[in-house]
Backbone as CSV, one residue per row, in Angstrom:
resi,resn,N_x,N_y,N_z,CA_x,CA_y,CA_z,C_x,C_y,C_z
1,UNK,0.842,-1.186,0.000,0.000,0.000,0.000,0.887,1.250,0.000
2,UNK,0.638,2.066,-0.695,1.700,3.368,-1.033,1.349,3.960,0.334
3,UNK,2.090,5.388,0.452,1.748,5.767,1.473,1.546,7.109,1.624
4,UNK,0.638,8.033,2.114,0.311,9.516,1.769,1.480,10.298,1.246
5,UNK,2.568,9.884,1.023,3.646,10.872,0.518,4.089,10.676,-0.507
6,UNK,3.985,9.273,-0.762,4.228,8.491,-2.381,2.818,8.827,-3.464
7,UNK,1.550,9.040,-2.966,0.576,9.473,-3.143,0.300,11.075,-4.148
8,UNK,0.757,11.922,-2.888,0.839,13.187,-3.060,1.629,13.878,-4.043
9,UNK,2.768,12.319,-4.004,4.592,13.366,-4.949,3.897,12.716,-6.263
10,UNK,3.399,11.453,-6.499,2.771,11.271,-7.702,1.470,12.209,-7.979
11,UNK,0.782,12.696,-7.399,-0.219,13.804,-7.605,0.131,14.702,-8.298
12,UNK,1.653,15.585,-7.233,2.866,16.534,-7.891,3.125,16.440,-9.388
13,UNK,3.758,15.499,-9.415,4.187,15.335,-10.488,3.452,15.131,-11.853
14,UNK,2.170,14.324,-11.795,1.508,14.344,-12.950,0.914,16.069,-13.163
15,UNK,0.254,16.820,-12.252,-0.187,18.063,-12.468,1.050,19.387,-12.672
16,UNK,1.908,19.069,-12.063,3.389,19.661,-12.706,3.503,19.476,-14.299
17,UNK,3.509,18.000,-14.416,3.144,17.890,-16.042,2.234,18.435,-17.041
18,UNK,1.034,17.898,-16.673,-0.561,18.703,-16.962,-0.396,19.797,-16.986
19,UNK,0.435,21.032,-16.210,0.212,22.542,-15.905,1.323,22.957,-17.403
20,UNK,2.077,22.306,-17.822,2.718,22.601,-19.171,3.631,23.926,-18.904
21,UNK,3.724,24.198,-17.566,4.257,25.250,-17.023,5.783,24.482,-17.084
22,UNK,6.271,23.368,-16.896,7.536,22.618,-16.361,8.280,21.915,-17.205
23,UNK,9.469,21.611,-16.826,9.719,20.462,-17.515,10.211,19.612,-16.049
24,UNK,9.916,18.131,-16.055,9.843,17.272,-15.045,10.957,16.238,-15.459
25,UNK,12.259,15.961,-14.233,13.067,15.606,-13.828,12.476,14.011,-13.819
26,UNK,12.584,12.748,-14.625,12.251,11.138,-14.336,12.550,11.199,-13.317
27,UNK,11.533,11.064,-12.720,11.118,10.513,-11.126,12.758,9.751,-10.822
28,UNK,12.764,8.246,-11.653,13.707,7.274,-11.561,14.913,7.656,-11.354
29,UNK,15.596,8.943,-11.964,16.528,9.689,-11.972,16.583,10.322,-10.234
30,UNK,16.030,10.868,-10.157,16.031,11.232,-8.655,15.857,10.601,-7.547
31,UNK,15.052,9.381,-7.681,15.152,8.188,-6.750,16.814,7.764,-6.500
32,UNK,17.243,7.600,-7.629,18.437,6.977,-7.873,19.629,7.910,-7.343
33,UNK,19.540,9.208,-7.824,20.215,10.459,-6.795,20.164,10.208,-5.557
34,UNK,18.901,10.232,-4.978,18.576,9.997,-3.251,19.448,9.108,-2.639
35,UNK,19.594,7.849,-3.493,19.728,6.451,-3.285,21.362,6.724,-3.076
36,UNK,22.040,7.272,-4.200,23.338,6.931,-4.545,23.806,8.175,-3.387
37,UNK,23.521,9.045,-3.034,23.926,9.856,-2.471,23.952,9.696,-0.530
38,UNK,23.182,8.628,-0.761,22.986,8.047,0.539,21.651,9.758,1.425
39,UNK,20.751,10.097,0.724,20.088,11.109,1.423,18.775,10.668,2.191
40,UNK,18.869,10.641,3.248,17.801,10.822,4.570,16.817,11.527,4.577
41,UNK,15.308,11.573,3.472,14.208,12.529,2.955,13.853,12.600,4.860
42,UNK,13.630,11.807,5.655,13.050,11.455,6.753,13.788,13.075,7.392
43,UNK,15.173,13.550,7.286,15.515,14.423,8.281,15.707,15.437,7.106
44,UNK,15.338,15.766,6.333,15.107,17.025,5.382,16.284,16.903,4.597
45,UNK,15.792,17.670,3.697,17.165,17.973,2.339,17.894,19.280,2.830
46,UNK,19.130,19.492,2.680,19.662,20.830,2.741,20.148,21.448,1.237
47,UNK,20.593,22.694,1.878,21.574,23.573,0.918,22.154,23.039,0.074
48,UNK,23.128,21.796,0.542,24.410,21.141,-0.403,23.724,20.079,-1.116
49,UNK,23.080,19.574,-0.372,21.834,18.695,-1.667,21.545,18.951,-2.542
50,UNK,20.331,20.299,-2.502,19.969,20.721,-2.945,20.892,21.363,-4.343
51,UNK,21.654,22.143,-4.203,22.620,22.200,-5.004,23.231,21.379,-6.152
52,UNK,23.521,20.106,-5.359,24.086,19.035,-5.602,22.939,18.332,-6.923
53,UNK,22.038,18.436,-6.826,20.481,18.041,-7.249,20.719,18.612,-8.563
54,UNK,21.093,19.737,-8.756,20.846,21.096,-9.446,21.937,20.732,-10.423
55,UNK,23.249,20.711,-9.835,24.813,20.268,-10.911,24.454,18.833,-11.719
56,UNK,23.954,17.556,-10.447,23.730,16.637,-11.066,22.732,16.429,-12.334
57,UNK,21.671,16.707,-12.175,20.671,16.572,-12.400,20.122,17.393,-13.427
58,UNK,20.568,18.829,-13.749,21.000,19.670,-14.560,19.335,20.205,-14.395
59,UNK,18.533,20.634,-12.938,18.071,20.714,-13.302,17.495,22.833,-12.102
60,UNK,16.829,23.247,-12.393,16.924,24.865,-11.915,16.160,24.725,-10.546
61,UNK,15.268,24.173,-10.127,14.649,24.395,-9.051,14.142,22.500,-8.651
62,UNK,14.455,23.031,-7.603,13.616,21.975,-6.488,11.989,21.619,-5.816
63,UNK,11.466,21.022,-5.891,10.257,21.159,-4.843,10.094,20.321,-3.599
64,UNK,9.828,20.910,-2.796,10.059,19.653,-1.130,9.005,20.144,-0.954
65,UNK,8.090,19.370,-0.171,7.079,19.550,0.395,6.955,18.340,1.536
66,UNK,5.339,18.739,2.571,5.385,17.898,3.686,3.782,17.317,3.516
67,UNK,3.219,16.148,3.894,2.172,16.126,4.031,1.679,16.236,5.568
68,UNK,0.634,16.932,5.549,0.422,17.529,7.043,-0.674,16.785,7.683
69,UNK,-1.547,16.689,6.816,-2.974,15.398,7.094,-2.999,15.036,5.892
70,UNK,-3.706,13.482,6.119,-4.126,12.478,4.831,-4.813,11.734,5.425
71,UNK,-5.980,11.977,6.114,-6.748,11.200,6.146,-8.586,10.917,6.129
72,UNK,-8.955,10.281,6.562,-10.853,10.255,6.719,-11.235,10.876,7.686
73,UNK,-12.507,11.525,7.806,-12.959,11.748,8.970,-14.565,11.552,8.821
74,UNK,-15.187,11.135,10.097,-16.406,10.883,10.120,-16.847,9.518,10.080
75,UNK,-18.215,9.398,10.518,-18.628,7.982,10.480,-18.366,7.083,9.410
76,UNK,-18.509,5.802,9.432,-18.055,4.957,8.873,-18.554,5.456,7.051
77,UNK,-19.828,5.525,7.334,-20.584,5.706,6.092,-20.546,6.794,5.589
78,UNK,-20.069,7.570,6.038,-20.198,8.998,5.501,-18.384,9.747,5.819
79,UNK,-17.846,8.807,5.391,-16.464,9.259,5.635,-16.021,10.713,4.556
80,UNK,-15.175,11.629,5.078,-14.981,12.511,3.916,-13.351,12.293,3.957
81,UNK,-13.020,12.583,3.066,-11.496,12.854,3.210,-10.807,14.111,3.287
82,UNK,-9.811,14.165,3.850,-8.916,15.465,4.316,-7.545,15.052,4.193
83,UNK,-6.883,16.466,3.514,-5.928,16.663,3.224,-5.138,18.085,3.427
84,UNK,-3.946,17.943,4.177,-3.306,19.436,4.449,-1.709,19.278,3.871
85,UNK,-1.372,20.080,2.592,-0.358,20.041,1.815,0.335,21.068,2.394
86,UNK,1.938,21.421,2.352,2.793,22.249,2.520,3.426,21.878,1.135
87,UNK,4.320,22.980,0.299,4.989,22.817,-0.592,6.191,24.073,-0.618
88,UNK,7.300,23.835,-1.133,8.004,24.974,-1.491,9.158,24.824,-2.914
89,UNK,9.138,25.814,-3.858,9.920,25.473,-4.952,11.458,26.424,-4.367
90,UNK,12.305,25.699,-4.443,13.760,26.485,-4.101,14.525,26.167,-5.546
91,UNK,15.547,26.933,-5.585,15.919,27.716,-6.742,17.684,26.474,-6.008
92,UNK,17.894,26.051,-7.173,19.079,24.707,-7.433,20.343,25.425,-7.198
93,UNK,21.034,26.687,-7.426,21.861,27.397,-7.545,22.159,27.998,-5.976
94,UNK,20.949,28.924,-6.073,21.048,29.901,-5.056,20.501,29.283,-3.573
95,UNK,19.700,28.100,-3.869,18.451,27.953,-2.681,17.616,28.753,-2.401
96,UNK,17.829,30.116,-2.617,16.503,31.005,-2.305,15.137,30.581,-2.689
97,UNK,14.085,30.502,-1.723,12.784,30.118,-2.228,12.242,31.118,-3.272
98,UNK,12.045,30.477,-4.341,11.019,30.762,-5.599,9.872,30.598,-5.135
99,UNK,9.111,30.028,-4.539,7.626,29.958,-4.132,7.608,29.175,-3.173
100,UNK,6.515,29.546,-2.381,5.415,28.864,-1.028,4.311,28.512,-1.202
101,UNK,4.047,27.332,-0.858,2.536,27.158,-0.369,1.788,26.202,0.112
102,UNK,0.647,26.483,0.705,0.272,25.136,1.386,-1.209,25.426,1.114
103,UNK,-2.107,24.094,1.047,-3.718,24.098,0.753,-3.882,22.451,1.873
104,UNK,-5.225,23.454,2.350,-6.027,22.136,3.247,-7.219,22.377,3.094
105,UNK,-7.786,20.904,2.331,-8.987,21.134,1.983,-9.709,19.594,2.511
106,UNK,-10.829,19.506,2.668,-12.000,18.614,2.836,-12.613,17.764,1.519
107,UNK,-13.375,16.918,1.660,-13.961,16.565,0.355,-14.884,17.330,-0.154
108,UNK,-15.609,17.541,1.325,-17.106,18.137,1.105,-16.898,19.556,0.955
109,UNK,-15.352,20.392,0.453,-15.184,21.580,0.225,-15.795,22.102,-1.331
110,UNK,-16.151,20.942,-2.112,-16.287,20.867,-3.324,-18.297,20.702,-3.507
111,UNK,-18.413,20.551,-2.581,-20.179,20.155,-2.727,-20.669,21.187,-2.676
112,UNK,-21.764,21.259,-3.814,-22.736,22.436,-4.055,-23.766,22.245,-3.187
113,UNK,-24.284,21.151,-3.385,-25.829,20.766,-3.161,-26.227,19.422,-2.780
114,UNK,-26.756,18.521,-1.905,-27.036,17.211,-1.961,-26.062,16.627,-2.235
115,UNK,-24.698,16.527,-1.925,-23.359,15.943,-1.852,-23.203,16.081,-3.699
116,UNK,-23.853,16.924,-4.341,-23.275,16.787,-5.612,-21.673,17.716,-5.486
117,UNK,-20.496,17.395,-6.502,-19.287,17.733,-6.519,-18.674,17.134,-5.298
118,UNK,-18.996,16.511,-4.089,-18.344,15.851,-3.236,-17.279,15.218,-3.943
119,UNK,-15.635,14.984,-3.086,-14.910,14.350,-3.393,-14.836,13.330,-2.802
120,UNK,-14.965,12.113,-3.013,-14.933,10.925,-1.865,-13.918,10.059,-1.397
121,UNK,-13.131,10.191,-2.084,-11.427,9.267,-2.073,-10.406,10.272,-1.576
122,UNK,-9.354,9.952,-0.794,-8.211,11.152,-0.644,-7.614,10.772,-2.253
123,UNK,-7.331,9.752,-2.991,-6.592,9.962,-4.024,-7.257,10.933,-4.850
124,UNK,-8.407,11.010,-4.941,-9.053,12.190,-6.166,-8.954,13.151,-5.404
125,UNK,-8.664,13.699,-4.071,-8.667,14.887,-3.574,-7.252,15.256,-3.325
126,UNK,-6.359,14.590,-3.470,-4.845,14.398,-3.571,-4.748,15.399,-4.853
127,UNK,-4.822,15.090,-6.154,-4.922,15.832,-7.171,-6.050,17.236,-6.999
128,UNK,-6.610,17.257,-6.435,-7.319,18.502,-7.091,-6.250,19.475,-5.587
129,UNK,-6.183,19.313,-4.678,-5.509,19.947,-3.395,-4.126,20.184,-4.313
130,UNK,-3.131,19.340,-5.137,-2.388,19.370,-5.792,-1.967,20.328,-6.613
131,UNK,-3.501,20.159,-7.680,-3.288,21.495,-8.709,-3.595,22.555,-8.187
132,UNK,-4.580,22.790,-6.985,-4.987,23.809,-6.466,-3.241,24.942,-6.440
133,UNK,-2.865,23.839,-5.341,-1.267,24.852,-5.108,-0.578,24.553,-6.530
134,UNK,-0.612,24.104,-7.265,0.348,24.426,-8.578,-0.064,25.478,-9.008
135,UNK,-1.230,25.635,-9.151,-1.728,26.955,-9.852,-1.413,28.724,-9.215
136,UNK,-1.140,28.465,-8.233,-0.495,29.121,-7.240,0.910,29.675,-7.857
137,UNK,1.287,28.872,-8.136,3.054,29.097,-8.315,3.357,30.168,-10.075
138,UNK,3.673,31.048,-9.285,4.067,32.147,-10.744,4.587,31.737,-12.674
């Protein structure tokens, strides 16, 4: 079973794509960075990483983000899902943050009327909380 962060960075990444705003770094490529570099996502990325990311990888900016909530709430039957994103794009060179942001939203943030537009899954609310903050970013 994946897990709210493997979830979210695949959310990232397909609407990073979709937004035609980017060009996107193979996932596989950066796994393999993490890997070979011996880096600890668990105690944060730094400066020299980050950097390091940037020479290797040839690529201008970074995105780290945290997931803050991922989960259900409410009775069994009427569960909604919730989600609270943090994100930040830092700049590969300098580190200075290029952008901030964070979105926490509900399922039932989307319902007009009689649960119509309800979101009912965190994975479909994973993506829309997703693009919400992409769209955000300059």
């Amino acid at each position: 079973m994946k897990t709210a962060g493997e979830i979210v960075t695949k959310a990232f990444i397909e609407e990073l794509y979709d937004s035609g705003k980017f060009e996107i770094e193979f996932p596989g490529n950066v796994k393999k960075f993490i890997v070979g570099e011996r880096i600890i996502i668990r105690k944060g990325i730094g400066a020299d990483h980050i950097k390091l990311v940037g020479e290797r990888l040839n690529v201008d900016a970074v995105i780290i983000g945290c997931v803050k909530k991922y989960e259900s709430e409410g009775k069994e039957n009427a569960q909604i899902p919730v989600i609270s994103v943090d994100a930040r794009m830092i700049h590969a060179d300098s580190c200075s943050i290029l952008w901030i942001g964070d979105n926490y939203r509900r399922g039932d943030d989307y319902e007009t009327f009689f649960g119509i537009g309800r979101i009912r899954s965190l994975a479909d609310l994973s993506r829309e909380v997703v693009k919400e903050l992409i769209d955000t970013i300059p």
